[in-house]
N, C-alpha and C positions, 0 to 999 in steps of 0.2 A: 901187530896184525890188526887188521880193524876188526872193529866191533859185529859179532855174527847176529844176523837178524835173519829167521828163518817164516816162511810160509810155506802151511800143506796146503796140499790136496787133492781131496780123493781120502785123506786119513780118519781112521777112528779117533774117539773121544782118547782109548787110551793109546794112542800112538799120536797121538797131538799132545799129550803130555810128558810122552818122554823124552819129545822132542824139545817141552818146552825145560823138562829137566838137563836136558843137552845143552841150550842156549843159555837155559843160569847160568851154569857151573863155567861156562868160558865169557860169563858176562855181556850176555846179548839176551836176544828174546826173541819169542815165537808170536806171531799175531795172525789173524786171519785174510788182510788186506796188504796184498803186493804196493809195495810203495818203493819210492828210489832208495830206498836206504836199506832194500832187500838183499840178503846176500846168495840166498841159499831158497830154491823150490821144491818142497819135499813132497814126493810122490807115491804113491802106495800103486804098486807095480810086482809083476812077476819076475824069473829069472830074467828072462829076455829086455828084460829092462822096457820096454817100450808103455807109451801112455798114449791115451784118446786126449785128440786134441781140445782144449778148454781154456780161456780167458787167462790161465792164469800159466800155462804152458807158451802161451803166445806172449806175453807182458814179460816171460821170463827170458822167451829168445830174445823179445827185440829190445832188451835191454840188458842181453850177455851174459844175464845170471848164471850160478851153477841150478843144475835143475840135476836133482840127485834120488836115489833111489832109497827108503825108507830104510831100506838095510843098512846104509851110511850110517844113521844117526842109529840103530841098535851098536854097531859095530864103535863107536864113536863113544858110548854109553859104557860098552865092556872095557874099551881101553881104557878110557879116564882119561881122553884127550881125544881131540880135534882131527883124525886122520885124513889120508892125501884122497880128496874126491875121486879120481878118474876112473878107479873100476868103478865106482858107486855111480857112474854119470848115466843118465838115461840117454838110452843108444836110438831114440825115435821114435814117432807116432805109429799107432795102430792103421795110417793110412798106406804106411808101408817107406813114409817120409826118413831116411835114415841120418844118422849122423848130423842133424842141424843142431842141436845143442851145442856141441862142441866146438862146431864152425862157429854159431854164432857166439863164443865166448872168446874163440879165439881171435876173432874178427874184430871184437868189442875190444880186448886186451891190445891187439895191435893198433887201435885208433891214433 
């Protein structure tokens, strides 16, 4: 599998580190700058999954990222292992924008 390289945001100081404890342990890393080598957008979000839209939500569509809900990476944390995104995938902007995450990754996927 490749290398997980993850970016928050919106996260606390200590939700930025269990994240970055997440990306050790399967040998990748957490940084604060979206770069092509991004694999993962970690968003600190409610149940309804959804986030206001921000620089780093847009960089993660239009380059197909997983853009996932901080609950992933506690959930991820319990297991001891990498589990399967898709409930954890953030279902859309606060502007009522739905489902483009996943279109754009599946969009990106089928290129």
């Amino acid at each position: 599998a490749a290398t997980v390289s993850f970016v928050g945001s919106g996260l606390t100081r200590q939700q930025l580190n269990l994240a970055q404890v997440v990306s050790r342990r399967h040998g990748g890393r957490t940084t604060v700058r979206f770069s092509s080598s991004t694999t993962h957008v970690i968003f600190s979000c409610d149940s309804s999954r959804l986030v206001r839209q921000g620089v780093k939500y847009y960089q993660a569509l239009a380059a197909g990222k997983w853009l996932v809900s901080m609950k992933w990476i506690e959930a991820c944390h319990k297991a001891g292992k990498l589990l399967p995104e898709e409930s954890f995938e953030i279902a859309g902007d606060l502007s009522g924008f739905m489902d483009a995450p996943r279109q754009a990754r599946l969009n990106r996927a089928n290129d």
